[in-house]
C-alpha beads as a LAMMPS data file, in Angstrom:
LAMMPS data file: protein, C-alpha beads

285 atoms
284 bonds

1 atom types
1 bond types

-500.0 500.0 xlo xhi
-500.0 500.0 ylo yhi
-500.0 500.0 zlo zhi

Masses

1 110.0

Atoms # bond

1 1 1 -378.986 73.802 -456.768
2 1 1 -377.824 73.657 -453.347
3 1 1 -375.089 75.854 -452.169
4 1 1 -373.139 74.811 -449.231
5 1 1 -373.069 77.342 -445.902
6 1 1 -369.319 77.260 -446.309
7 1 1 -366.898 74.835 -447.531
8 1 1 -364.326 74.043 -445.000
9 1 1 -364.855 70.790 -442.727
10 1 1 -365.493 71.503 -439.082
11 1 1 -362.765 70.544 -436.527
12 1 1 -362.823 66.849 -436.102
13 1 1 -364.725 65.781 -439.063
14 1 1 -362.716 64.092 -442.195
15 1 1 -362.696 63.956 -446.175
16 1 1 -361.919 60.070 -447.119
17 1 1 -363.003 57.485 -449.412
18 1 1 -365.394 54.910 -448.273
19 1 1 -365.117 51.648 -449.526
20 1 1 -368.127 49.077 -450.086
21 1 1 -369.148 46.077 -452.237
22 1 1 -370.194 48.817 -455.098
23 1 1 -366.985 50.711 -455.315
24 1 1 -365.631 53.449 -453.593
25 1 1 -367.299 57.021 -452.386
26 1 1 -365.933 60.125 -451.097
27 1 1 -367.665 61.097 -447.919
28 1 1 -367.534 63.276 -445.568
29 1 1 -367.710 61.827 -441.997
30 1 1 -367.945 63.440 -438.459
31 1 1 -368.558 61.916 -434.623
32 1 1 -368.378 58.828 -432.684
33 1 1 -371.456 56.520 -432.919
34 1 1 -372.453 56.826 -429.439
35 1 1 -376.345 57.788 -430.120
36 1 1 -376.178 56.071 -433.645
37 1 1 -374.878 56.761 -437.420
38 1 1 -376.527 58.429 -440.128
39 1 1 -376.356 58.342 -443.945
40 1 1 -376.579 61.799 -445.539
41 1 1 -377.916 61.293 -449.566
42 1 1 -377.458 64.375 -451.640
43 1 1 -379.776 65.833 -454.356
44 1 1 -379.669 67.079 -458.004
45 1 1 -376.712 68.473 -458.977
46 1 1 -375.741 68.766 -455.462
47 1 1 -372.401 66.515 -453.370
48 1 1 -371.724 65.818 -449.621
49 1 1 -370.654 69.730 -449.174
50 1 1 -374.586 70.351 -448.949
51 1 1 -374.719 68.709 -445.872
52 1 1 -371.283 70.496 -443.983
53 1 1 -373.224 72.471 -441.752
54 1 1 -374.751 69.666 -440.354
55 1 1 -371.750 67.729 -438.838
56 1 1 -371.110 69.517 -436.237
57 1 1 -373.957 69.826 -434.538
58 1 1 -374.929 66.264 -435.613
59 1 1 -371.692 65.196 -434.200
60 1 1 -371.917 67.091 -431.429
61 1 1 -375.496 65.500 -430.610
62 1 1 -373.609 61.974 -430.412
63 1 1 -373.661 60.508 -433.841
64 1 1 -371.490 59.491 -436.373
65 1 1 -372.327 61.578 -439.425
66 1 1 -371.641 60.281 -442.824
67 1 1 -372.601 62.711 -445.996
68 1 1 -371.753 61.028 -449.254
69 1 1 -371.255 61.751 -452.862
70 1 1 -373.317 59.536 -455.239
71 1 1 -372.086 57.405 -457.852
72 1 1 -370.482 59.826 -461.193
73 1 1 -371.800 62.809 -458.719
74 1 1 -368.530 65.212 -458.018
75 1 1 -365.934 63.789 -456.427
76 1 1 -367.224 59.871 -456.613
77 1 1 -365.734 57.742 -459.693
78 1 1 -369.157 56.324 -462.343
79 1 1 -369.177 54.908 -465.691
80 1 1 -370.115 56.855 -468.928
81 1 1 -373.747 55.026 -469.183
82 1 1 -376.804 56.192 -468.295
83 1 1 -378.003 52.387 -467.594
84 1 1 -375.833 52.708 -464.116
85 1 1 -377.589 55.721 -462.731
86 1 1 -380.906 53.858 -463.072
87 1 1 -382.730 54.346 -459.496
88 1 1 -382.281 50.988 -458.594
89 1 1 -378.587 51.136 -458.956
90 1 1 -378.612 54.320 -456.970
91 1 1 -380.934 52.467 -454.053
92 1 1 -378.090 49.358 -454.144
93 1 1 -375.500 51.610 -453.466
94 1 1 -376.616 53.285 -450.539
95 1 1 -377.508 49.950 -449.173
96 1 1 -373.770 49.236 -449.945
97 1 1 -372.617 52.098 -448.224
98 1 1 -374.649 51.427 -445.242
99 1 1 -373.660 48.063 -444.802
100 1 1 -370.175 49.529 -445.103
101 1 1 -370.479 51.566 -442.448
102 1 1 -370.608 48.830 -440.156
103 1 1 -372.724 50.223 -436.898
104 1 1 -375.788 49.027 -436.569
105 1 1 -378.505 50.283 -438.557
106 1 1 -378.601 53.646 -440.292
107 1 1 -380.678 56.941 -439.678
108 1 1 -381.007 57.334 -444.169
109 1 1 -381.533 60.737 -444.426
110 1 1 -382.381 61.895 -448.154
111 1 1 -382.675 65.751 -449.799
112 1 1 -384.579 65.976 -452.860
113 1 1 -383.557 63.487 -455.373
114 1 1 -381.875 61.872 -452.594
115 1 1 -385.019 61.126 -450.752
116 1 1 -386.512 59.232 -453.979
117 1 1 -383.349 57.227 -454.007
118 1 1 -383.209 56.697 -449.989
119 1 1 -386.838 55.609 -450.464
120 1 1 -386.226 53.093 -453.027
121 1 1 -383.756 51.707 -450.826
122 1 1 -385.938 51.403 -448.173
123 1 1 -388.483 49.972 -450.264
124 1 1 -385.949 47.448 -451.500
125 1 1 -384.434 46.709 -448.166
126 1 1 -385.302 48.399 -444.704
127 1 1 -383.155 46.309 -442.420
128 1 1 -380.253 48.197 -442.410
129 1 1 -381.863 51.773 -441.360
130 1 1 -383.212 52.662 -438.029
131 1 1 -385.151 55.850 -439.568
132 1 1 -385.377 57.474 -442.761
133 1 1 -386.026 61.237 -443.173
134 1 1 -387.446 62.650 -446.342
135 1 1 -385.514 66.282 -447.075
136 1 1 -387.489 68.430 -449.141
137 1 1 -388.776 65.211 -451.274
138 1 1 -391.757 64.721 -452.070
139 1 1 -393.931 61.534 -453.024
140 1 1 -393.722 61.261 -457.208
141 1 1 -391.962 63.435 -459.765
142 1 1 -391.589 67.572 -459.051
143 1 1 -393.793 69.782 -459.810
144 1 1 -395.076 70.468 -463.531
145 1 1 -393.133 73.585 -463.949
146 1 1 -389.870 72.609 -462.742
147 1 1 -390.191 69.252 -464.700
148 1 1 -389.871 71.565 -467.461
149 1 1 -386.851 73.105 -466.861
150 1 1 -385.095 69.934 -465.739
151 1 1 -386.313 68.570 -469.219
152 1 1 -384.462 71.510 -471.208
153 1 1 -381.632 70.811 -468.845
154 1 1 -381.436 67.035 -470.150
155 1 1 -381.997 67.959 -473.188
156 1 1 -378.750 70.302 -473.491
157 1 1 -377.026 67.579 -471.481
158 1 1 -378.003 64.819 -474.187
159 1 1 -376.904 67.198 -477.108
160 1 1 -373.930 68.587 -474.917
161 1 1 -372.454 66.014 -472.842
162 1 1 -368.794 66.660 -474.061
163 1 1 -369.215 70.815 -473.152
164 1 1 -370.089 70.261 -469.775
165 1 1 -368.910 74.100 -469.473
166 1 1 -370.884 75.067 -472.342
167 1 1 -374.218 73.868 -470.363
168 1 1 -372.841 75.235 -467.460
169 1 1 -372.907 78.832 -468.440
170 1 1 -376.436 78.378 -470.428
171 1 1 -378.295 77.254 -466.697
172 1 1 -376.751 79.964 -465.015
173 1 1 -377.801 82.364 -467.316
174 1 1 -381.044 81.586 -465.976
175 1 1 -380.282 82.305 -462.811
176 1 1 -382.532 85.680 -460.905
177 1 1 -381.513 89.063 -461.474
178 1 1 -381.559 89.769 -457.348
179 1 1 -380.422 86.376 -456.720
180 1 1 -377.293 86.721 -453.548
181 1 1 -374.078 87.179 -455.256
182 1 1 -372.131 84.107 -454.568
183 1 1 -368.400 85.046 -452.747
184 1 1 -365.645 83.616 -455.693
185 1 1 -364.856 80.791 -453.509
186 1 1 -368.035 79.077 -453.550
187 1 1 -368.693 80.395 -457.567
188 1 1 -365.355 78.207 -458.030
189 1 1 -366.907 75.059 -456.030
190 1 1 -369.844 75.266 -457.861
191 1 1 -368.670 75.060 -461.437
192 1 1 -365.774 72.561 -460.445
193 1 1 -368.710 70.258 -458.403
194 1 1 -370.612 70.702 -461.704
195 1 1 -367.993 69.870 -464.268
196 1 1 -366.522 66.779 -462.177
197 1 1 -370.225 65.178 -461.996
198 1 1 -370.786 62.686 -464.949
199 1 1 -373.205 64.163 -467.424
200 1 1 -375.334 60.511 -467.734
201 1 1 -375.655 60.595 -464.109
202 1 1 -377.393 64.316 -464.608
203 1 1 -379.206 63.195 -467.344
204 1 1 -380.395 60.159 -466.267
205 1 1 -381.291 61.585 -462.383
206 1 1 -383.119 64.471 -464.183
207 1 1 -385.266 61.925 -465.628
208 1 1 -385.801 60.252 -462.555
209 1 1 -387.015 63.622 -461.360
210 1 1 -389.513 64.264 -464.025
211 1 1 -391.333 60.236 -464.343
212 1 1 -391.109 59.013 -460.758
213 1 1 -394.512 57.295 -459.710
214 1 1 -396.050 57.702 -456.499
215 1 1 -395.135 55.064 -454.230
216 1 1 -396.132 56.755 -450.929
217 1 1 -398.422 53.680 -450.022
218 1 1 -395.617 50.906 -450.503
219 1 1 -393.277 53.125 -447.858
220 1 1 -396.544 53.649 -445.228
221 1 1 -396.059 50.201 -445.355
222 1 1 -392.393 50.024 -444.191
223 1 1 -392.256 49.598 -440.382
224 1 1 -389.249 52.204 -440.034
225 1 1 -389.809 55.759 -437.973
226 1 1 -390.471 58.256 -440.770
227 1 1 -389.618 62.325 -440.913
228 1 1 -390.609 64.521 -443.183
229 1 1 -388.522 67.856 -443.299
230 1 1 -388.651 70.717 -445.360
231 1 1 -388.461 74.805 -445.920
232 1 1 -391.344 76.638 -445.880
233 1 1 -391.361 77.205 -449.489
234 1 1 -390.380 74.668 -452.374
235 1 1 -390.774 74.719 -455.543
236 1 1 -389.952 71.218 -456.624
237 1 1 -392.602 69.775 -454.465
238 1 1 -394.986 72.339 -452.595
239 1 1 -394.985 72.463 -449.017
240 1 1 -398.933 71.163 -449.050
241 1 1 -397.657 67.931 -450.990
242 1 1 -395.260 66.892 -448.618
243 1 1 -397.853 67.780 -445.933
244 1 1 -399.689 65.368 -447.567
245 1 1 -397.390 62.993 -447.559
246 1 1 -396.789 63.265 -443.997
247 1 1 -400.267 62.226 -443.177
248 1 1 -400.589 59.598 -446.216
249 1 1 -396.953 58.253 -444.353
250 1 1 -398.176 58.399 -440.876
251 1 1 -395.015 60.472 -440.256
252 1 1 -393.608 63.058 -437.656
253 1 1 -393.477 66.238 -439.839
254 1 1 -390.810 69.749 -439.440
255 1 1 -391.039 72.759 -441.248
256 1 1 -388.001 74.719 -441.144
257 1 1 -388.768 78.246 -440.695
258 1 1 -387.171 81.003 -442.711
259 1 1 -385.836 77.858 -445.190
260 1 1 -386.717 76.931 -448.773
261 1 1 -385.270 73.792 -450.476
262 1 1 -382.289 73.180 -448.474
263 1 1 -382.831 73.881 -444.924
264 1 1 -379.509 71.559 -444.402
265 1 1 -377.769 74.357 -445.802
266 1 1 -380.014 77.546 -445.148
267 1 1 -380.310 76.632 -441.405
268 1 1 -377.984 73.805 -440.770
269 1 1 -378.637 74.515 -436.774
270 1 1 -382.194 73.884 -436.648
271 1 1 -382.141 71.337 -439.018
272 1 1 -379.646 69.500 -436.838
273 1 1 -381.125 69.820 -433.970
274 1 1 -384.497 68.330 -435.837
275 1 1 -382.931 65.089 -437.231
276 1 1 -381.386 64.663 -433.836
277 1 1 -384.557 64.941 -431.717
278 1 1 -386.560 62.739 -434.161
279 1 1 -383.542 60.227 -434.118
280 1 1 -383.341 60.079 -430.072
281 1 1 -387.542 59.808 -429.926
282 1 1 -388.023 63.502 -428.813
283 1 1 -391.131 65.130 -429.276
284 1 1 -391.270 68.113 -431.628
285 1 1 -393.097 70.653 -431.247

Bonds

1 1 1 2
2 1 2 3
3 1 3 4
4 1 4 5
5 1 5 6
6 1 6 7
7 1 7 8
8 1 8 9
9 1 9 10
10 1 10 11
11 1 11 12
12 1 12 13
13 1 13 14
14 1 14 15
15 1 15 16
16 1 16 17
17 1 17 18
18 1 18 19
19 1 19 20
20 1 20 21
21 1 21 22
22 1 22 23
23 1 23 24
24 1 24 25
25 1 25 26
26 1 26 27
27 1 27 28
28 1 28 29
29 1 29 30
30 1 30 31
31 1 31 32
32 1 32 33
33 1 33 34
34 1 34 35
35 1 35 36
36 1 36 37
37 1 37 38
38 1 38 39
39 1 39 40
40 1 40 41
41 1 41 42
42 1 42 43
43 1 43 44
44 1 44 45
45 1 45 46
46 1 46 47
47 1 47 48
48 1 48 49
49 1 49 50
50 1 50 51
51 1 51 52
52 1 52 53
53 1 53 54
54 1 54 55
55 1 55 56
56 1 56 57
57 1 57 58
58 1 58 59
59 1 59 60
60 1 60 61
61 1 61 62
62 1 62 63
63 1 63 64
64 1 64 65
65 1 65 66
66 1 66 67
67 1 67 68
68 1 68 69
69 1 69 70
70 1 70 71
71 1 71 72
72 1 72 73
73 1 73 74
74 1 74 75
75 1 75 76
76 1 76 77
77 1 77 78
78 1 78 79
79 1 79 80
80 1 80 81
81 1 81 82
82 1 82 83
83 1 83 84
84 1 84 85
85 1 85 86
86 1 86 87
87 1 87 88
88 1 88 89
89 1 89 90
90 1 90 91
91 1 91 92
92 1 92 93
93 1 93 94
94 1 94 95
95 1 95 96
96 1 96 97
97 1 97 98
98 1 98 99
99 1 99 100
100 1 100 101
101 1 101 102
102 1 102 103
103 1 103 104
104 1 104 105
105 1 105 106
106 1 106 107
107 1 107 108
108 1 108 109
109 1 109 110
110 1 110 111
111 1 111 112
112 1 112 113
113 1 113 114
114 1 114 115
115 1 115 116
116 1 116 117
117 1 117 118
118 1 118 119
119 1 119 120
120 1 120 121
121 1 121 122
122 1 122 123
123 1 123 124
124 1 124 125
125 1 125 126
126 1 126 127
127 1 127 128
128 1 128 129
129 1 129 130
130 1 130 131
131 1 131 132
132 1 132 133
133 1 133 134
134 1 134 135
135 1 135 136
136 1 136 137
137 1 137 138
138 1 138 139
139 1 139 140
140 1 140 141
141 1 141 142
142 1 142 143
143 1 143 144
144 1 144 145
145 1 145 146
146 1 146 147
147 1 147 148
148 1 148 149
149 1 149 150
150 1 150 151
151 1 151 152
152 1 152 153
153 1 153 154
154 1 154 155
155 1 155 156
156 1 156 157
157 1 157 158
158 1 158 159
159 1 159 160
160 1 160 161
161 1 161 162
162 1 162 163
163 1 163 164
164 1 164 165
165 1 165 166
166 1 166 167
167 1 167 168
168 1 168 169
169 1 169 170
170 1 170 171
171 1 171 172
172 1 172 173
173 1 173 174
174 1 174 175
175 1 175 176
176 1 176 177
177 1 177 178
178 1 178 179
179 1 179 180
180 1 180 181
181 1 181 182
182 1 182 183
183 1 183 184
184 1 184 185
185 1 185 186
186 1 186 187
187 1 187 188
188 1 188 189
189 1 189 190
190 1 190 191
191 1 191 192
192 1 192 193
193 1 193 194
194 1 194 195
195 1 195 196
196 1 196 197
197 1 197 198
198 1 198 199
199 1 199 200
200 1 200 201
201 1 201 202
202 1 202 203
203 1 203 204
204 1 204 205
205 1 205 206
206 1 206 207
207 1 207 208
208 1 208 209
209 1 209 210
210 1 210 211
211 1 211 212
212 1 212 213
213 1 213 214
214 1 214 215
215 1 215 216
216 1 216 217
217 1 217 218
218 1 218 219
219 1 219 220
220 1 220 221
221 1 221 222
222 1 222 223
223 1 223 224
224 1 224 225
225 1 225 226
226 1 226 227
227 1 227 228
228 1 228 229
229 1 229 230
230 1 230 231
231 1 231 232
232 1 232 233
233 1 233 234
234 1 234 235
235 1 235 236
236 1 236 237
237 1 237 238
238 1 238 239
239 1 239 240
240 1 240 241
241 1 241 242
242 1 242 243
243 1 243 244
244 1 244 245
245 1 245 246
246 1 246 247
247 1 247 248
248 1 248 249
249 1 249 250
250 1 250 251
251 1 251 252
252 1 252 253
253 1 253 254
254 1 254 255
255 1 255 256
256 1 256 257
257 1 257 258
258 1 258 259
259 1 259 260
260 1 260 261
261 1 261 262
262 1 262 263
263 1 263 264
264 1 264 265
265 1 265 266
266 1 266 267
267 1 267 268
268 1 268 269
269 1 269 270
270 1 270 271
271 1 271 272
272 1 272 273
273 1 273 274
274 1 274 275
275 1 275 276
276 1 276 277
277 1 277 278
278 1 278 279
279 1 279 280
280 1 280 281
281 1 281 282
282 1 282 283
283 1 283 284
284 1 284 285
């Protein structure tokens, strides 16, 4: 679960609805297009807020920065059926949103579950993106043991749908003994992001999660410029897997140092500065 750095917008950058062919989303957007626009896709269980830290700098760098809240996923309007949080769906609605943003093709930048959905959108379309940067994603479904606690997570979902504060409680009493104390501000966020997200968007994303195939080959073949970013540790897909996938990709690869699965929000700075050089064709180092 990501946790955003902090939770007010940086000066200049805007809460609003975006509107496309596929219904509305509530974004976040910072910047003036001047370098280019980018297309910020969330994770599991996570909303635009993961990506806060990044607008300013991203802004700052000369592009217009657009983070976005899925379909059902916190502060974004979905349906009570599983069948419309099918991948597919999700890659058709980040195609819509692209095409809404009307400025030239798209840096797609996607964390976790967000990168399996960016890349099916690629997959199904890569016209509208300039780039597309894989966040902490790796190429098929996470890793064994953390397919096992999103399956006891769906599970309670299935059989608890309607106590959305009932499963809430349960998966954070699973949470480390000498895990950081959140402040009461962000504790607040978190359960109100959590209990404002559809549960058959969580259930059927968590089962995305745990059955995706590999489909690493079909995106080598995607003439885009590709990025893989990460932490130095994750535990949904090891760092060696997406290293693999770098080379299996024939992409640039940047490990953030001192990060784990969200270096957007662990090190917004250096991640930032990352997607910016990749984006303007500067060598990293």
């Amino acid at each position: 679960m990501s946790k955003p750095p902090r939770l007010t917008l940086p000066s200049g950058a805007r809460a609003h609805l975006l509107s496309t062919a596929r219904g509305d989303f509530a974004v976040h957007e910072a910047g003036e297009p001047v370098r280019g626009t980018a297309l910020l896709v969330p994770g599991f269980t996570g909303s635009k807020e993961d990506f806060i830290g990044l607008l300013e700098p991203l802004s700052a760098a000369g592009y217009r920065v657009v983070a976005v809240d899925g379909r059902g996923q916190h502060e974004s309007p979905g349906p009570r059926e599983e069948s419309a949080y099918a991948l597919q769906e999700l890659a058709l609605d980040v195609l819509a949103q692209a095409a809404a943003l009307d400025g030239g093709p798209v840096h797609l930048v996607g964390h976790s579950l967000g990168g399996l959905i960016a890349r099916a959108a690629v997959l199904r379309d890569a016209a509208p993106f300039a780039s597309l940067t894989l966040m902490s994603s790796g190429p098929a479904a996470i890793a064994e043991d953390q397919q096992e606690r999103t399956k006891l997570l769906v599970a309670a979902l299935e059989a608890m749908r309607e106590d959305m504060a009932g499963v809430w409680t349960a998966m954070r009493s699973f949470d480390p003994e000498d895990a950081v104390p959140e402040s009461p501000e962000l504790a607040e966020f978190l359960r109100g992001r959590w209990m404002a997200t559809v549960p058959e968007q969580l259930i059927a994303t968590g089962r995305i999660l745990v059955s995706e195939p590999d489909r690493v080959e079909a995106l080598s073949g995607v003439d885009l410029p590709k990025l893989v970013l990460s932490g130095e540790v994750d535990y949904a897909w090891p760092v060696p897997l997406m290293d693999d996938m770098t080379h299996r990709l024939g992409a640039e690869r940047v490990v953030v140092a001192g990060t784990e699965h969200s270096p957007n929000a662990e090190n917004p700075q250096v991640t930032a500065g990352a997607l910016a050089a990749f984006w303007d064709g500067r060598p990293q180092g």
